[in-house]
N, C-alpha and C positions, 0 to 999 in steps of 0.2 A: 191235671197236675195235682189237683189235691187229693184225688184219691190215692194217685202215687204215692205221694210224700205220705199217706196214712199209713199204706200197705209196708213203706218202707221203715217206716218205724216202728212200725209192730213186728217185723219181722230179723229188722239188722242187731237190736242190743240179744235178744233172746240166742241168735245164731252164732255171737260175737261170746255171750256164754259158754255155749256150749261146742264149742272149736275151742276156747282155751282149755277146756277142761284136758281134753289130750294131751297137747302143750306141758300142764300143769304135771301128770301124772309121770312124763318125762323127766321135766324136770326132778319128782320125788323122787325115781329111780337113780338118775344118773349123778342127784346130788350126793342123796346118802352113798352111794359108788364111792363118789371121789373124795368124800369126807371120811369115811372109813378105809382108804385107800385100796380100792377095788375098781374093774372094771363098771359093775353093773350087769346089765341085763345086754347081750350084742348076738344072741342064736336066733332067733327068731328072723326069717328073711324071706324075700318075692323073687325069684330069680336068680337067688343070692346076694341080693342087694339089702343092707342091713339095717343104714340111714341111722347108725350109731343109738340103736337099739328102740326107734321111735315103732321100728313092723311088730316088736311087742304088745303095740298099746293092739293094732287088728286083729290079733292074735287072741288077746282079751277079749274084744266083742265079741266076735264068732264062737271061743268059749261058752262066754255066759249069757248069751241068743244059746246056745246048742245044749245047754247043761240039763237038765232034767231037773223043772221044778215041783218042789216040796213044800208042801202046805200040811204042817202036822194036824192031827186029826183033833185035837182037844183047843183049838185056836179058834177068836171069834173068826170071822173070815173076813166080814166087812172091814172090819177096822185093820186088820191084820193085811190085807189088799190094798187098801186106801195110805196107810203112811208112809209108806217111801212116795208115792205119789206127790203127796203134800209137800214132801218134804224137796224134791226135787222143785216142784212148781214153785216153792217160796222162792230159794237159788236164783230161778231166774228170773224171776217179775222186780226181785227187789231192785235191779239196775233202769227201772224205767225211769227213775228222777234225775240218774246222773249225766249230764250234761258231757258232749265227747269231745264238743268243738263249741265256738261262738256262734251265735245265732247269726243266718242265712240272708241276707236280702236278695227275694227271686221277684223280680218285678215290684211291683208293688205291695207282694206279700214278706211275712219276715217268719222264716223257717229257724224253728227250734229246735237244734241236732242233740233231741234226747225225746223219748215218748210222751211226756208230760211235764211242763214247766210250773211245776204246782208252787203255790205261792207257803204250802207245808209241806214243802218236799221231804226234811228229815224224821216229819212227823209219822208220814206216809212209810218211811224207811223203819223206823222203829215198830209200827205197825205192823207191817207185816211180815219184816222178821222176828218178833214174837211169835207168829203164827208156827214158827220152826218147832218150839219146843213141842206141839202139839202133835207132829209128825213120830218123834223121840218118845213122847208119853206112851202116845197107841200105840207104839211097836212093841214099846216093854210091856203094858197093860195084855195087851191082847195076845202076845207067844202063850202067856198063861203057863210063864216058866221062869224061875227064881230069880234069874239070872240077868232074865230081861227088863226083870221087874227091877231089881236092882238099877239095872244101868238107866232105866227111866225115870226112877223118883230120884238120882243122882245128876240126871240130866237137868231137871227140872227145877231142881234147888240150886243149881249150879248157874243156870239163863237167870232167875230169877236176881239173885244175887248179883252177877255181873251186869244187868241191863239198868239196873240204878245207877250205878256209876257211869253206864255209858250213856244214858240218857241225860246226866248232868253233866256230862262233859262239853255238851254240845250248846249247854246254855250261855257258857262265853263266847262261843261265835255269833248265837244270835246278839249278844248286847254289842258285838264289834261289827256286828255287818245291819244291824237292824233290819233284819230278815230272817226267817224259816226256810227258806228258799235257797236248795243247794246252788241254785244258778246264780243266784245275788251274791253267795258264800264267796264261789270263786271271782265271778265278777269284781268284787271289794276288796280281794289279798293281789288284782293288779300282778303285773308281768316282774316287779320287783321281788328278787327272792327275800329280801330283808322285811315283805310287808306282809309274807306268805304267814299264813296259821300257828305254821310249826315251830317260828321265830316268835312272834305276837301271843301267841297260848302254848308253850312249852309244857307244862305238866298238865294240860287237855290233853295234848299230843301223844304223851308217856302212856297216860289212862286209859285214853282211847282204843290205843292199839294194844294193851294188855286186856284190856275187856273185850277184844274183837279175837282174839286168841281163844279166850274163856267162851267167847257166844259161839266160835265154830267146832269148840271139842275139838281141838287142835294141841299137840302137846307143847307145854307140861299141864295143859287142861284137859285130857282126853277119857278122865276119870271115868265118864258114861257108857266107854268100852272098857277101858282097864283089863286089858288080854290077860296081863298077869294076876287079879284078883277076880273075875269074872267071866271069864272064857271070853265073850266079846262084847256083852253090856246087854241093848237093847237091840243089835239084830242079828244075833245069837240063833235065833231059829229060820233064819230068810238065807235065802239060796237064789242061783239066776239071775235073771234080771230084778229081781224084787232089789237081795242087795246089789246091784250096781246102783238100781237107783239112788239108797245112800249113799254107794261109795263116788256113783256124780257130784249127789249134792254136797258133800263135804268142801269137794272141789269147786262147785257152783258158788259156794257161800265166802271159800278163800278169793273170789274172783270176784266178787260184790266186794267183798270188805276192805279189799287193796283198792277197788274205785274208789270207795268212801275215804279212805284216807288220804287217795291224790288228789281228792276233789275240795276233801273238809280242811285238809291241812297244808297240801303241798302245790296249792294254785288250781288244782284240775289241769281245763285243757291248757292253762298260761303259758307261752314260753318265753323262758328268762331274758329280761331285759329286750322284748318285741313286744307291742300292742298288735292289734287286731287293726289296724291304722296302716303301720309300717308293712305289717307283712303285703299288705295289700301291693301299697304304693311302690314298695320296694320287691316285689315279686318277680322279675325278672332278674336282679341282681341275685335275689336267693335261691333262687331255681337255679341260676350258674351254677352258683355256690355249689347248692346240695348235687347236682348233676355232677359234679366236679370228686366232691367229697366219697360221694358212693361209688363213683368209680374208680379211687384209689385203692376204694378198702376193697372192692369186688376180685381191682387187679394183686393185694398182696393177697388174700388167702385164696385165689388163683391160682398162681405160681406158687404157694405152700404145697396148697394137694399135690399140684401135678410135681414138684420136687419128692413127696411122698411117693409116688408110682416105685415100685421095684415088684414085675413079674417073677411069679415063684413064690415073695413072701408068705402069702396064706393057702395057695395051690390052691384057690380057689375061686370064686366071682367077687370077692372082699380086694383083690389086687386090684380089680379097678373100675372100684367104688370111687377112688380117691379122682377118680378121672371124667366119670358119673357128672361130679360135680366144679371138678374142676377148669375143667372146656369151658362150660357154658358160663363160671365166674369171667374166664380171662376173654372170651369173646364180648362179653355184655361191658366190660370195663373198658376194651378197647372202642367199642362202640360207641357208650355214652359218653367217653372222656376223650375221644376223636370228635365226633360231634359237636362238646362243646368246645374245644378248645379252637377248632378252624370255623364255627360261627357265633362264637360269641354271645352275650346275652339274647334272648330270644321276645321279640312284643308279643306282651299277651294282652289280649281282650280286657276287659270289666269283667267277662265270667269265669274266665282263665285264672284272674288275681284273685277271686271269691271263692273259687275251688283251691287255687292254691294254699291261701292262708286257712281255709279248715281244714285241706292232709296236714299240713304241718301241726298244725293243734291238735288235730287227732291222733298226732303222730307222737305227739310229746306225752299226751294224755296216756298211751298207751305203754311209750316205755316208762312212763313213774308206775304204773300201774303192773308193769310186768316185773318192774323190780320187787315191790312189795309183795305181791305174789311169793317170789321166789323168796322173801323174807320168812315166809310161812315156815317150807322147807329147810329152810337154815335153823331155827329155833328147832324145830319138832326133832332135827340129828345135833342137838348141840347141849340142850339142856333136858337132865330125866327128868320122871313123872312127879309130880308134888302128892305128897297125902290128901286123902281128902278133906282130914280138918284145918290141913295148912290151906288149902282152897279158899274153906269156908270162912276163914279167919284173916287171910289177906285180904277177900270179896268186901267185907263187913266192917274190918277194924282199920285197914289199911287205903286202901280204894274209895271204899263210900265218902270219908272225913276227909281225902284230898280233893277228890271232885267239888264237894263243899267247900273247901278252903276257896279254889280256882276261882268259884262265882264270886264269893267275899272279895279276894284282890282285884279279879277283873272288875266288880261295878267301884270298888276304892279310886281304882287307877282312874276311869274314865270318868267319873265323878272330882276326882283333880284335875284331869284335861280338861273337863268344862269350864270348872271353877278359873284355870290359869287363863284359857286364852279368853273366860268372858272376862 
């Protein structure tokens, strides 16, 4: 059992990374699509089947697995080999602290559903996404080209800048949770949305996520590429898979930093108004429920598709796609929602209620997290690029003195809380 649970945790955050990245890259497409009022991306297909432009993203792989790489001749090579490596591996190690669900009781042992329950988990977080900018550095250093060079000592001044602010952002939750430890974090902001982070430290919260913008060169922070003043920054001379590996971790690093903020500021795995208690206890009634709930929604975009069927419309395997998917919604609805409805709540086990109440936490955990994600996308097609002194001047003159402020009020306030109830 315990080597299980070892292998399992070493292997489910790392694979939970890099499955959303797909996801994610989806998402970029088909948002800016419909933000710009466009289709997107929907030719790319397996049979004809199109899956609303997701056989794109296989289409990519096999591309740039297939591409002919280029390693310019005036490049160091080691360093120049070595940093998208880095830079992908930071991406996915850094979710080893973050907690997906409440800790486990399996027998007598008490299983931690995160790889490491570190008692300096943000510490550990800060750690070793710093280690990112080093990835960015060697790329630009070692092309041994102007351009790269640019977007690396841009990159660099840029992490720098912004991780002071985000590193004192995070000193008000430890004075409110009296811990380093992201699992205490969420533990202490409680299944109450009013007790969550984002209520409690309001401009942490602001900070946080404009500094997590700035640490992933994500726009209007993307200055390290700046296609329009730099061709592409610092991986300007990387081709194949070298850049995918950037262009993963970019996505790697938007998928950590949406955890960290469901985690630091929006409860993690909490869900509102349920303890880890209730879910337990009441785990048959909400298993109804949810059995109940998913088969409504399964049966209405069910009967959408297949209302959508009209043979002919595209003359081609696209007529029915809609059908693809639509059978197996209106089967599986009629299934789960006949099921429960002629037998009622169903008795579960001790281990049935233990597993039930960590999918539901993990389930919650995942859609706050999938939203923020998709936050990323929304900003990068909504607001242009900043200059770079406007960067360095909001990072410095703006950002830094608030984060500092935050500390000042938060130890005021709790130092009056003491004061009033002793």
């Amino acid at each position: 059992m315990d080597i299980l649970i070892f292998i399992l945790k070493i292997v489910i955050p790392p694979v939970l990374v890099l499955n959303f990245i797909p996801l994610m890259i989806w998402f970029e497409r088909k948002g800016s699509a419909y933000i710009q009022e466009r289709r997107g991306p929907n030719r790319a297909h397996i049979l004809g089947i199109r899956l609303g432009g997701i056989i794109h993203n296989f289409a990519d792989v096999i591309k740039l697995i297939t591409k002919e790489d280029i390693i310019p001749a005036n490049v160091n090579r080691l360093y120049f080999i070595g940093a998208p490596l880095i830079a992908i591996f930071v991406g996915i190690v850094t979710i080893a602290v973050v907690p997906l669900a409440d800790s486990v009781q399996i027998g007598e042992k008490l299983v931690h559903i995160q790889v490491a329950d570190l008692n300096v988990g943000i510490l550990y977080v800060f750690a070793i996404s710093s280690l990112g900018v080093y990835s960015v550095l060697l790329a630009g250093w070692s092309s041994n080209n102007k351009y790269s060079l640019l977007g690396g000592l841009r990159a660099a001044s840029q992490m720098v800048s912004y991780e002071l602010a985000l590193g004192l952002t995070v000193v008000g939750l430890f004075m409110l949770a009296e811990s380093a430890s992201v699992s205490e974090i969420v533990r202490h902001q409680g299944p109450h949305v009013l007790h969550w982070n984002f209520v409690q430290q309001p401009l942490a919260f602001i900070i946080f996520w404009i500094a997590v913008f700035a640490e992933t060169n994500r726009t209007p922070f993307d200055l390290p590429e700046g296609e329009s003043e730099i061709v592409a920054g610092y991986h300007t001379e990387y081709s194949s898979m070298k850049f995918a590996l950037f262009f993963m971790a970019e996505y790697a690093h938007m998928v950590v930093a949406a955890a960290l903020i469901t985690a630091l500021f929006f409860g993690g795995w909490q869900v509102p108004f349920l303890t880890t208690l209730d879910l337990k206890t009441q785990a048959p009634f909400y298993l109804y429920v949810t059995v109940l709930t998913v088969s409504f929604i399964a049966l209405f975009f069910g009967l959408l598709l297949l209302s959508q069927f009209k043979k002919g419309k595209y003359r081609d395997a696209r007529d029915y796609e809609v059908l693809v998917f639509g059978i197996p919604l209106f089967l599986l609805a009629l299934a789960g929602g006949g099921s429960a409805i002629f037998t009622g709540p169903w008795a579960l086990p001790e281990w049935g209620r233990v597993l039930f109440a960590a999918l539901v936490q993990a389930t919650s955990f995942g859609i706050k997290m999938t939203f923020f994600a998709f936050f990323f996308i929304w900003i990068r097609w909504t607001l242009p690029r900043f200059r770079y002194d406007q960067v360095m001047n909001f990072g410095w003159k703006g950002m830094l003195p608030l984060a500092l402020l935050n500390i000042v009020v938060t130890g005021v306030v709790l130092l009056w809380k003491g004061n009033h109830h002793g």
